[in-house]
C-alpha positions in Angstrom: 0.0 0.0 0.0 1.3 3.8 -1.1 1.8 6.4 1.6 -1.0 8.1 -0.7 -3.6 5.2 0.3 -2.4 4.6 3.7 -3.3 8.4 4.3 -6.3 8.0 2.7 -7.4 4.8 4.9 -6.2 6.6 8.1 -8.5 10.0 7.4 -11.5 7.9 6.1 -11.0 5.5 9.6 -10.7 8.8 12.0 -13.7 10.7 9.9 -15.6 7.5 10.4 -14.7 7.2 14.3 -15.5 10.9 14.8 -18.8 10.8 12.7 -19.6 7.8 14.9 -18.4 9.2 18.4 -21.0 12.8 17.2 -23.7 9.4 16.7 -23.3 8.5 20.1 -22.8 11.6 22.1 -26.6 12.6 20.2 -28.3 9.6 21.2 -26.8 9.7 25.0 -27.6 13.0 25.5 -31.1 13.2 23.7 -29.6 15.3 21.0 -30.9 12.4 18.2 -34.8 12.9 19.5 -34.5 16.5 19.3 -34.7 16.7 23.7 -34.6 20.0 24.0 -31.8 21.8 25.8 -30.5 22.3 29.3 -33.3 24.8 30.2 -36.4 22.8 28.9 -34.8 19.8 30.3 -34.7 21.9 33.5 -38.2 22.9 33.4 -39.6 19.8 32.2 -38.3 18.2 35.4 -39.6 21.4 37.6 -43.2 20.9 35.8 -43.8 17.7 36.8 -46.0 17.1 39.9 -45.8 14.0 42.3 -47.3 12.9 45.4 -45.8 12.6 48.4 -45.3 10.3 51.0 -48.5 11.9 52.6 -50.6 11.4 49.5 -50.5 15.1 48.7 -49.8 16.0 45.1 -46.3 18.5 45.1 -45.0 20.6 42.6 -40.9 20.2 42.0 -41.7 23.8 41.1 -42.0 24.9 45.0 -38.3 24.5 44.9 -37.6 26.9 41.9 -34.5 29.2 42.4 -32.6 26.7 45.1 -30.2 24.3 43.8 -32.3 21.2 43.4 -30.5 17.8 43.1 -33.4 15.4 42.2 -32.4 11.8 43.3 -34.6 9.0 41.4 -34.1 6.0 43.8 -36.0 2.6 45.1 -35.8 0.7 48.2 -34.5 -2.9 46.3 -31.8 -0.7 44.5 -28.7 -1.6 46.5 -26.5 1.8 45.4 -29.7 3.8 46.0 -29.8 2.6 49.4 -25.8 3.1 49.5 -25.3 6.4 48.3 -29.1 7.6 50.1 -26.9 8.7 53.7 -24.8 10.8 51.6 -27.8 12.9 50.3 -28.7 13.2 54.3 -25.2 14.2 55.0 -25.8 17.2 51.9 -29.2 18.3 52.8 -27.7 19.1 56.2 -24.8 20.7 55.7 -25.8 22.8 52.5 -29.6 23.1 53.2 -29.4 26.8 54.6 -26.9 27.6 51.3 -30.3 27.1 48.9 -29.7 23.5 48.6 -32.6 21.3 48.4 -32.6 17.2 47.7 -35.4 16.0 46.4 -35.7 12.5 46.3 -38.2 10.6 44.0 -38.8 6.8 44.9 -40.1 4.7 42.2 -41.6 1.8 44.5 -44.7 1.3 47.1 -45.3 4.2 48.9 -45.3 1.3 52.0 -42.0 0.4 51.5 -40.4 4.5 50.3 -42.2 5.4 53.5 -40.8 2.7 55.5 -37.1 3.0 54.2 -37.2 6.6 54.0 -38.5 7.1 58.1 -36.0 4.1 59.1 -33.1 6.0 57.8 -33.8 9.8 58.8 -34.0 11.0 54.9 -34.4 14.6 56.2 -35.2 16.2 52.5 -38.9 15.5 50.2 -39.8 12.1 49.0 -42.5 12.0 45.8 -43.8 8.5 44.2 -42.9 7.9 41.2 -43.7 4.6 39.5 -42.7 3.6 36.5 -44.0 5.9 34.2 -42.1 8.3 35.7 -39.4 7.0 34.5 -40.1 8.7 31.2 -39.2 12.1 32.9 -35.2 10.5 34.0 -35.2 9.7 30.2 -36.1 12.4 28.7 -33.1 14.2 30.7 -31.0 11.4 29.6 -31.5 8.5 31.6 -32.2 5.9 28.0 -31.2 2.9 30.1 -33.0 3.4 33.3 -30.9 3.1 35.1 -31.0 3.6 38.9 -30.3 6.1 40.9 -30.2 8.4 38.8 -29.7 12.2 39.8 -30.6 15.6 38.4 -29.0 18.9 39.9 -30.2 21.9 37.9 -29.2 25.2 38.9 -31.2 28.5 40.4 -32.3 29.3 37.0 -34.3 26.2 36.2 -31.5 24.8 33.8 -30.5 21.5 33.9 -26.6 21.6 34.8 -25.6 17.4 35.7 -26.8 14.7 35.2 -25.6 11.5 37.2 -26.3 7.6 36.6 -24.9 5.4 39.6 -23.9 6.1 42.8 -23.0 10.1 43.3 -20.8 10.5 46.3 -21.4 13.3 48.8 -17.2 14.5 47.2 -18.8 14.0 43.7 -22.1 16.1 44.5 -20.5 18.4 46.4 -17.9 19.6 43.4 -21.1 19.7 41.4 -23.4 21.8 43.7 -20.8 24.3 44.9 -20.0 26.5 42.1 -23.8 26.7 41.4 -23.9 28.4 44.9 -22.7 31.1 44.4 -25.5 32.1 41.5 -26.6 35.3 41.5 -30.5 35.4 41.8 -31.0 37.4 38.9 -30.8 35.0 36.7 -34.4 34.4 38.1 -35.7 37.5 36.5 -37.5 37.0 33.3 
């Protein structure tokens, strides 16, 4: 083979491995499907209404313009279970910095309740069954996959997006530069 065609067969293989890598980074990120971007994302999640562990219906919006890290979780989900003290530990220490976990169980209430009381979870737990699942994947969650967690920012946009196990170092690098977000990015 020439140095001509060897050339040739080397861009044609790296055009094809980038046209394919811009393939996959669509589809994963919703991109393919025409999901809209971070800030519909954002609102789609903070539109949604769920009910609570008390049976009354609550708006994610009631938490517009705090950090929100939505946490999609079920009791017979080991890393749920596992990475569920951490999101304790957070609400705590970041709860009076506008941090608020919101935690959305996709199980029987019976058994979200249960869990949820047994372990001290000190932030909001909605029901979610399985249709709301649609909502994780339509912010990216194809597979899911659980737990799955949302943080979008004080502006309502959609900013992470975390399948597996978040740990409280993890969330935290994620939550703190949002912070410091100046609340006009409220105004309309």
């Amino acid at each position: 083979m020439t140095k001509l065609r060897q050339g040739i067969a080397v861009g044609a293989l790296a055009l094809a491995c980038a046209v394919g890598g811009a393939l996959v980074w669509q589809w994963s990120t919703g991109a393919w499907q025409g999901i809209p971007d971070a800030t519909a994302k954002g609102q789609a999640i903070l539109s949604a209404s769920l009910p609570g562990l008390d049976g009354a219906t609550q708006s994610i919006a009631q938490w517009r313009g705090k950090v929100l890290v939505v946490n999609f979780w079920a009791t017979w989900c080991d890393p749920c279970r596992e990475e569920i003290p951490g999101l304790i530990a957070i609400q705590s220490a970041y709860a009076a910095n506008g941090v608020q976990i919101v935690g959305i169980a996709i199980d029987q209430k019976p058994r979200a309740e249960s869990y949820a009381h047994s372990v001290g979870m000190n932030y909001p737990v909605l029901m979610g069954g399985i249709e709301t699942m649609d909502l994780a994947s339509a912010t990216g969650n194809r597979a899911g996959v659980l737990p799955y967690t949302l943080i979008i920012d004080r502006a309502g946009r959609l900013v992470s997006q975390s399948v597996g196990i978040l740990t409280p170092e993890k969330l935290r690098s994620l939550i703190e530069p949002l912070l410091s977000s100046v609340k006009s990015e409220l105004k309309p």
